[in-house]
C-alpha positions as CSV (number, residue, x, y, z in Angstrom):
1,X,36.4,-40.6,70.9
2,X,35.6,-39.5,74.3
3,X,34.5,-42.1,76.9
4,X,32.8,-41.0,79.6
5,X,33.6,-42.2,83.1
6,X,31.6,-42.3,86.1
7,X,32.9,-43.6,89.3
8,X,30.9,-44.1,91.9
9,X,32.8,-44.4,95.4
10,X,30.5,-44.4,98.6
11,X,31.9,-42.1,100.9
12,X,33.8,-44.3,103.2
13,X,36.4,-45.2,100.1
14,X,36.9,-42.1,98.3
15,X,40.0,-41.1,100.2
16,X,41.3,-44.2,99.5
17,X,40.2,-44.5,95.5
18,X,42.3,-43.1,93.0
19,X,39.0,-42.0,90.9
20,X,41.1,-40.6,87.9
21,X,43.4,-43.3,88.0
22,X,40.5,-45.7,87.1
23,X,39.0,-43.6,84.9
24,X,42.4,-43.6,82.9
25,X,42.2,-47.1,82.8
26,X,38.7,-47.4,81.6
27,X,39.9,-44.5,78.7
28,X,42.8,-45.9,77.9
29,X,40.8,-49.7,77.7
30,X,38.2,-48.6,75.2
31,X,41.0,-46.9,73.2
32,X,43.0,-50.3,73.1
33,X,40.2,-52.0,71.9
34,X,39.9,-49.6,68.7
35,X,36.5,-48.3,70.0
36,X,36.3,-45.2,68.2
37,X,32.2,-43.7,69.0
38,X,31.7,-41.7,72.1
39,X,30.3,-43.9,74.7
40,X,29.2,-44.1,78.6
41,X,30.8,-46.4,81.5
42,X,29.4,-46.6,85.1
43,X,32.6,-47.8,87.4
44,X,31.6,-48.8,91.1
45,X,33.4,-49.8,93.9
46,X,31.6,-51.0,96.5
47,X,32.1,-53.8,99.5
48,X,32.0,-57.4,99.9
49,X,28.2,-57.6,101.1
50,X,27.0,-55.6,97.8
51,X,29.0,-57.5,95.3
52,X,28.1,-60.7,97.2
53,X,24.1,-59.6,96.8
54,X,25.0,-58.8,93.1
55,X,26.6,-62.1,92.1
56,X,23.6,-64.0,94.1
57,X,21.3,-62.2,92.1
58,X,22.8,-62.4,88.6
59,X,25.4,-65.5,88.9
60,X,23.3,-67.4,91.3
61,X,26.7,-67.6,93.5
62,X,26.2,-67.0,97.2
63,X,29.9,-65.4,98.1
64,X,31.7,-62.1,96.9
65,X,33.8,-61.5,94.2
66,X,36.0,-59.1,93.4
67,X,34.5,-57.7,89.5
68,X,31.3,-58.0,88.2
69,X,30.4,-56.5,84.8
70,X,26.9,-55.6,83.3
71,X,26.7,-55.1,79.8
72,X,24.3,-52.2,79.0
73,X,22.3,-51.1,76.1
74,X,20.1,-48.3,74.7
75,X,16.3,-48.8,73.7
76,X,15.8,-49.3,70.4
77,X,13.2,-46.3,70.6
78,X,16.0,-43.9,71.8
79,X,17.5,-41.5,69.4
80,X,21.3,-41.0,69.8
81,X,23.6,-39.0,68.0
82,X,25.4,-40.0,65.1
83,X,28.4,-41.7,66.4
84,X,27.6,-42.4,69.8
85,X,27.4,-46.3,70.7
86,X,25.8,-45.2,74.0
87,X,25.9,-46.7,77.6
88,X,28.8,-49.4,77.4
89,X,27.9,-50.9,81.4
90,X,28.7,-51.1,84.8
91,X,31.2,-52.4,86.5
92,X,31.2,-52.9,89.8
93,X,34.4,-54.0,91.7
94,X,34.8,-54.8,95.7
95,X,36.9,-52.7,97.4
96,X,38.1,-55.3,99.6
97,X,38.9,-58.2,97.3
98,X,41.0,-55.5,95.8
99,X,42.8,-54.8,98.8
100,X,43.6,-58.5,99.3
101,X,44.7,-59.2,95.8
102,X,46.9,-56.3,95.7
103,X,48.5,-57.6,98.6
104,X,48.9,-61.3,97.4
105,X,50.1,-59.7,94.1
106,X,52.5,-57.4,95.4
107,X,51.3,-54.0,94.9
108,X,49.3,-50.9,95.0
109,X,45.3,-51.2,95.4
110,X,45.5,-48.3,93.0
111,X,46.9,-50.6,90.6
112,X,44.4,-53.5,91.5
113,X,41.5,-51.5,91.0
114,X,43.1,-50.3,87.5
115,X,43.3,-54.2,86.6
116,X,39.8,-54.7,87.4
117,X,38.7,-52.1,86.1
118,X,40.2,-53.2,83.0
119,X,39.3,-56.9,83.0
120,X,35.1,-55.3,83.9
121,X,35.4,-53.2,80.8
122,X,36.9,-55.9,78.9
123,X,33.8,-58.0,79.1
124,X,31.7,-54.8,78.7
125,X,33.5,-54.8,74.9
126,X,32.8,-58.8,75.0
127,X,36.1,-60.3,75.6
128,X,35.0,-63.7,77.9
129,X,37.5,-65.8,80.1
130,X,35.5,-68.4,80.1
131,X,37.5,-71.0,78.9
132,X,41.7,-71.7,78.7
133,X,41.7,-69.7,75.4
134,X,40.0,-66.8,76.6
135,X,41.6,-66.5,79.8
136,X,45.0,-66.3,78.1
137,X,44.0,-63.6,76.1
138,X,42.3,-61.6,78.6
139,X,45.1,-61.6,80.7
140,X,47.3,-60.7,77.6
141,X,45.4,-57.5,76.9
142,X,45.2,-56.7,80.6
143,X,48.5,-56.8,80.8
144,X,49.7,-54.8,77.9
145,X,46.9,-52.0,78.8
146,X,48.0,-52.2,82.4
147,X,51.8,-51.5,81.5
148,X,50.7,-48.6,79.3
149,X,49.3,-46.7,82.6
150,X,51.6,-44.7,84.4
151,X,53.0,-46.2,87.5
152,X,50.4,-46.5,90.3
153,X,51.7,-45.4,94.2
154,X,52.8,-48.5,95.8
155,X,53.9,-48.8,99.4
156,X,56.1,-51.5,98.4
157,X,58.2,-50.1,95.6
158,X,55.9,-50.7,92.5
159,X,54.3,-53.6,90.7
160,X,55.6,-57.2,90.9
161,X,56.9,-58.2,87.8
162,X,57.7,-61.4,88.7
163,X,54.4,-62.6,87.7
164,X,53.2,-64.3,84.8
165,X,50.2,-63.3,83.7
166,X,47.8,-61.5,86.0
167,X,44.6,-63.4,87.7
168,X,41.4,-61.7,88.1
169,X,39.2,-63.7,91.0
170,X,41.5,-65.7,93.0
């Protein structure tokens, strides 16, 4: 079942992005989920100003955020292989916001951007946190496909695992 990753890292965060880190975490995501047809994911990571413009646009909310998923689809007209789902979506995830979190959380940016990551493909596959319920399992998955990943570099030891739970969008 390969998944195909793209990341797309403007040049003034690839030396800080751990591009095959994410793209683990999208892989290993999809496999979680039991999706079992080859398919397509676009991961970016971008700034504040970008995602802010992007959740205007779609979300009607003026201020950035730190994930924002778009669920894609193929024309109907299009012919794909047999067993190919096709393109899955984007996520795009703010660089910054990730930076921040991980700090309030307690660990690596790497391991931030593995948690968004997750939570954009998550909603890509149709999981929703929109209510109590759906939050709780959200952050359940998250959690148990985060902990699957190898250890992420951390300048302060490793993850917090005093936590309960992980928040996306604080």
């Amino acid at each position: 079942m390969p998944v195909l990753v793209d990341v797309q890292t403007p040049s003034q965060y690839q030396p800080l992005v751990d591009e095959a880190a994410l793209r683990g975490a999208v892989v290993r995501t999809v496999e979680h989920q039991g999706w079992d047809q080859e398919s397509e994911v676009v991961l970016v990571i971008t700034g504040d100003e970008d995602i802010r413009a992007l959740n205007l646009e779609f979300r009607d909310i003026d201020a950035p955020t730190d994930v924002l998923s778009f669920p894609g689809s193929l024309d109907e007209a299009f012919v794909t292989p047999e067993g190919y789902s096709g393109y899955l979506g984007d996520v795009v995830i703010s660089y910054p916001r990730a930076v921040e979190q991980a700090h309030a959380a307690g660990h690596s940016a790497t391991r931030e951007l593995q948690l968004l990551a997750i939570h954009g493909v998550l909603h890509l596959m149709g999981l929703d946190d929109a209510d109590e319920a759906g939050w709780r399992r959200m952050v359940e998955i998250q959690d148990a496909i985060l902990a699957s990943l190898p250890a992420a570099p951390s300048s302060n030891g490793g993850v917090n695992r005093d936590r309960e739970g992980t928040a996306i969008g604080e």
